[in-house]
C-alpha angles and dihedrals in degrees: 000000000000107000115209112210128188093259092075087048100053109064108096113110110283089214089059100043090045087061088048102060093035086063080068092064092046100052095043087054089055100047094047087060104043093040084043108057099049085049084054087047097050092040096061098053096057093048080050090052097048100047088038099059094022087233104157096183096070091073119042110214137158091259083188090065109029112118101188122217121197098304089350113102093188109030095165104057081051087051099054095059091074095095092064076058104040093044100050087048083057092044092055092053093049093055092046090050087051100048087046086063096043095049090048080058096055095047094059085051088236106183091220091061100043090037116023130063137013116318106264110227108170103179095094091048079061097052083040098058088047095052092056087051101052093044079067094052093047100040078049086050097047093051095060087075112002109198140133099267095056101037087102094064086070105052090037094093088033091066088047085051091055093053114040082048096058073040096070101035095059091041083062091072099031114035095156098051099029107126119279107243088250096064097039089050090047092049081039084053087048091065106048093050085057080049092055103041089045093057093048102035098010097096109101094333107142099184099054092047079050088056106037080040093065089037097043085050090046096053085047094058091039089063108035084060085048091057100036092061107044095250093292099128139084132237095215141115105288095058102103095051085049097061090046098058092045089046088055097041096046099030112019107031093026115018095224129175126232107290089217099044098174091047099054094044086062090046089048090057099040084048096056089042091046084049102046083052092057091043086050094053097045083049102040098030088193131216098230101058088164091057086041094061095038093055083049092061092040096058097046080044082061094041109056082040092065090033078059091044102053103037081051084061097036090059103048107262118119134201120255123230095261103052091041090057090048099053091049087044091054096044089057096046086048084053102053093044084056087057103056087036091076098040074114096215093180134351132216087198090080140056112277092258100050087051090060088057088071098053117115124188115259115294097193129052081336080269103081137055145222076267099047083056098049079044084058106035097050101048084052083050097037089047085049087048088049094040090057090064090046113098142193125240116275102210091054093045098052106066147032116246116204085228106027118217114247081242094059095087090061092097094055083053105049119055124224134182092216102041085119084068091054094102099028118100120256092238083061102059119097127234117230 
């Protein structure tokens, strides 16, 4: 069996493929102002309406728990949103430290930085970073007037999360074939126009959960072959011929099995679980398209990150104390913000006054709700989720200096899933 390993993917011109993932900053920049300003917009008249006509069942708030502030009704579910902001901020220090380091690396020519490791980008940490931020400034932006119709506005950068996270690490592996920003916003944009049409025509609507259904199982083929194979295939015209033909000669001629066992076994499972989810969605036709597809990303999210995992441990390589103390850290902080995620404070879901009937009085500093707290906890857990793909430099990490460098502490600071790859030649690490 012929082994890839990152070396043969890494040889493109680091000057080019720099230019290349900073482009996913940079778009991501443009698309959070200019989705941005029209939400605020939008925002604000609702908050005028509201305190125009004094109608309290546009917006649907805890009213046991909204503490107003000048025009605001419920300052303090707007308030706890400042630690998406503050974090990614953080989280946007910490990478251009880090590249700084890095670059300082490359400059001395030093062999552990051009050979070892895998290959630092650092353009999708940026967009990553900004997106955090500006989930903050639209679910800021959703809790001056919850309500059905802008619901959207606060899972819109989430979906964007989901996916420039499942972005870099498979960019880890793959940092010659890994999509162009163009192509990941547009499939991004793709999304949340499914986002949109499902909130306005997605209630009981069969033919349109028949339609997002067959799309929602051929994106999940598409990119379990894409995965299977390494990336070394083509979406063309001759796919389908092409299938066909493998399906004859391993099945059907030769009665092969599968030439990669262990990764297959993992696609089987995320394509059941990808299935179920559409089956789920066709049966069920929820209310809450904008939670369904979110739970969608997030699942895949899961999954490629224990496909990741796994292959990590299939091909040798081990994970080091840190970043498995993150990683358990992180889980129980996700835990306790589900939990009061679903505290379930108000619903849209339900008539105003029904709504009122879930409100409960203010759990924390009697300023802040069962919601303030899942707006704090999950930033902390979305920052430590952040933090495990974000790596130390490798050149400063190898080898001992008789004077170390201030910067040299950085690895023991930033947590990585693959700092156990820092010393390890590029031609031994294994492709997945």
């Amino acid at each position: 069996q012929q082994y890839l390993y990152v070396a043969d993917l890494a040889r493109k011109d680091k000057r080019v493929l720099r230019k290349k993932y900073q482009i996913y900053f940079w778009n991501i920049a443009t698309i959070a102002v200019f989705y941005a300003l029209p939400v605020i917009q939008l925002v604000i008249t609702y908050q005028t309406v509201v305190n125009v006509t004094g109608n309290q069942d546009i917006c649907y708030y805890n009213f046991l728990c909204a503490h107003p502030l000048g025009n605001l009704s419920a300052f303090n579910n707007i308030l706890s949103n400042l630690g998406y902001i503050l974090l990614g901020l953080l989280f946007l220090l910490i990478i251009l430290q880090r590249e700084i380091n890095y670059n300082r690396a490359l400059m001395r020519n030093d062999t552990h930085a051009l050979e070892c490791g895998i290959p630092k980008h650092f353009g999708l940490f940026y967009a990553m970073g900004t997106a955090l931020m500006m989930e903050g400034l639209l679910s800021a932006c959703y809790h001056v007037c919850p309500n059905y119709t802008n619901f959207q506005f606060d899972t819109s950068f989430m979906y964007m999360i989901a996916g420039l996270c499942m972005l870099k690490l498979y960019q880890k592996r793959h940092p010659d074939i890994n999509a162009s920003a163009y192509s990941a916003y547009a499939c991004l944009a793709i999304v949340i126009f499914f986002s949109v049409v499902g909130v306005v025509f997605g209630k009981g609507n069969t033919a349109f959960w028949i339609v997002f259904s067959v799309i929602h199982i051929t994106a999940t083929l598409l990119l379990s072959t894409q995965l299977y194979y390494m990336g070394r295939w083509k979406l063309d015209s001759g796919i389908l011929r092409r299938i066909v033909h493998v399906l004859y000669t391993d099945c059907v001629r030769q009665c092969s099995g599968p030439m990669y066992v262990d990764r297959m076994v993992l696609l089987v499972m995320g394509n059941i679980i990808n299935w179920s989810l559409a089956a789920y969605g066709l049966i069920v036709r929820p209310n809450d398209f904008a939670s369904y597809l979110l739970a969608i990303g997030i699942c895949n999210l899961l999954l490629y990150f224990a496909f990741y995992i796994i292959m990590k441990l299939r091909s040798g390589e081990r994970i080091q104390l840190i970043p498995l103390l993150c990683i358990i850290c992180t889980s129980v902080v996700w835990g306790f913000a589900l939990f009061f995620f679903f505290q379930g404070l108000s619903t849209w879901q339900k008539t105003p006054a029904e709504s009122r009937e879930h409100n409960r009085d203010c759990i924390l500093l009697d300023f802040f709700d069962d919601h303030d707290i899942w707006h704090f906890l999950s930033s902390i857990a979305m920052f430590g989720s952040f933090l495990v793909g974000a790596g130390g430099a490798a050149a400063l990490a190898c080898r001992p200096r008789p004077r170390p460098l201030p910067t040299a502490r950085l690895p023991q600071v930033l947590l990585t899933l693959d700092d156990d790859l820092d010393c390890v030649q590029r031609d031994k690490i294994y492709v997945f």
